[in-house]
C-alpha positions, 0 to 999 in steps of 0.5 A: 500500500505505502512504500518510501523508497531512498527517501532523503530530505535535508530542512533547516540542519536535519537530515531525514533518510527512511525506506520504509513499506507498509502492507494494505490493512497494517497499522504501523506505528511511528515511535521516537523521540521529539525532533526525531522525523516522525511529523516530517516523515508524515508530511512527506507522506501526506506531500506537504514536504517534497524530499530530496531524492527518493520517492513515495508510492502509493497503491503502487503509484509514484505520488511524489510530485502529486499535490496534498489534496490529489493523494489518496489519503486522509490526516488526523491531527492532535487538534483534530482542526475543527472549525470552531464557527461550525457545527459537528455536522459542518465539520465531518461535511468538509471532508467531501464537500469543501463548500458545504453544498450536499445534496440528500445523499451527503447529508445522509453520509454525514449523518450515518458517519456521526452515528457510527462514532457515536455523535447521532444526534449532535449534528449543531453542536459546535467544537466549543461545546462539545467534549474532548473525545466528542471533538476528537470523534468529529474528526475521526468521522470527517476522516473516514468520511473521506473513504481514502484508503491510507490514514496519516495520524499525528498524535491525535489524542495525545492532549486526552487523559489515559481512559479518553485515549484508551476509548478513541484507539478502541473505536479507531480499532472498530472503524479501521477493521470495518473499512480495511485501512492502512495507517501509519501514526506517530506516537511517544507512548508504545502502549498506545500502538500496542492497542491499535497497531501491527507494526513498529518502525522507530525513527531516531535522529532522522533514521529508522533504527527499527522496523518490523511487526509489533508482536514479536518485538512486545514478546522478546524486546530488542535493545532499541525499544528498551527505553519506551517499555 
């Protein structure tokens, strides 16, 4: 599904270097210390960064020179980026109808994605007025919406308490099982990619030290994942 190929990219001092491939349906975990690369290895991905040298495929097609919005992916981000102005409705419509003009069938899939997240109900809710893991449901539904079949997360729920995050990862779980996605997400906590992830990758001062499925490094650690255990 997603295949990083002698990807090299130097900004402002850092060097990232990453060849990387994720299988159709994985979930990978991206796991390192601040200042790492994992947001930028995300924002290659997601073609916000153009690297270097190397290339980003895609369901097996060459996207490096494709422009964000033409990649067949979705981003998630840790403040979710509502608009505080609309609804919880007008909100996840953004993620198919920029202008916000629907016909009965978007609004009927606005609709059953709210309710798949457990929203049925708040459509006229504003972010102001919701809770955290409300607003955090909001972006998830506007996500899936979407119907991309690669997701990009930035520590979503890292501003969350323990039990609000350990909630989010369990739906996420649900909805990622149900549509078959493949997605790659930054986190600093292993416990949290142990709940939703397949894989591990660590990423250390710009370059991958460990990279593989998540069950066997849980089972016998390597030396590399120590510290986060």
């Amino acid at each position: 599904m997603l295949q990083l190929d002698g990807i090299h990219l130097t900004l402002d001092g850092f060097t990232l270097r990453a060849d990387l491939s994720v299988a159709r349906s994985a979930r990978l975990a991206v796991l390192g210390p601040s200042g790492g690369g994992k947001t930028t290895l995300l924002n290659v991905i997601a073609g916000f960064l153009r690297p270097d040298a190397g290339r980003v495929l895609i369901d097996g097609r060459d996207v490096t020179g494709w422009p964000v919005p033409e990649r067949p992916l979705s981003m998630l981000f840790q403040e979710g980026n509502l608009f505080p102005h609309l609804g919880a409705f007008d909100n996840v419509a953004l993620g198919i109808a920029p202008n916000l003009r629907l016909g009965d069938a978007g609004r009927e899939a606005v609709t059953q994605a709210l309710a798949q997240v457990g929203l049925g109900g708040f459509g006229d809710r504003r972010p102001g007025d919701l809770s955290g893991g409300q607003r955090s449901r909001v972006a998830i539904a506007r996500m899936l919406l979407r119907r991309k079949p690669l997701a990009l997360l930035d520590e979503p729920f890292a501003a969350l308490d323990p039990g609000l995050r350990r909630e989010m990862l369990a739906l996420l779980d649900e909805l990622c099982r149900a549509q078959g996605l493949t997605l790659v997400m930054v986190s600093h906590d292993l416990r949290d990619a142990e709940r939703l992830c397949t894989d591990l990758c660590l990423l250390e001062d710009g370059a991958i030290s460990l990279n593989g499925p998540l069950a066997p490094m849980l089972a016998a650690p390597p030396a590399a994942l120590t510290p986060w255990l």
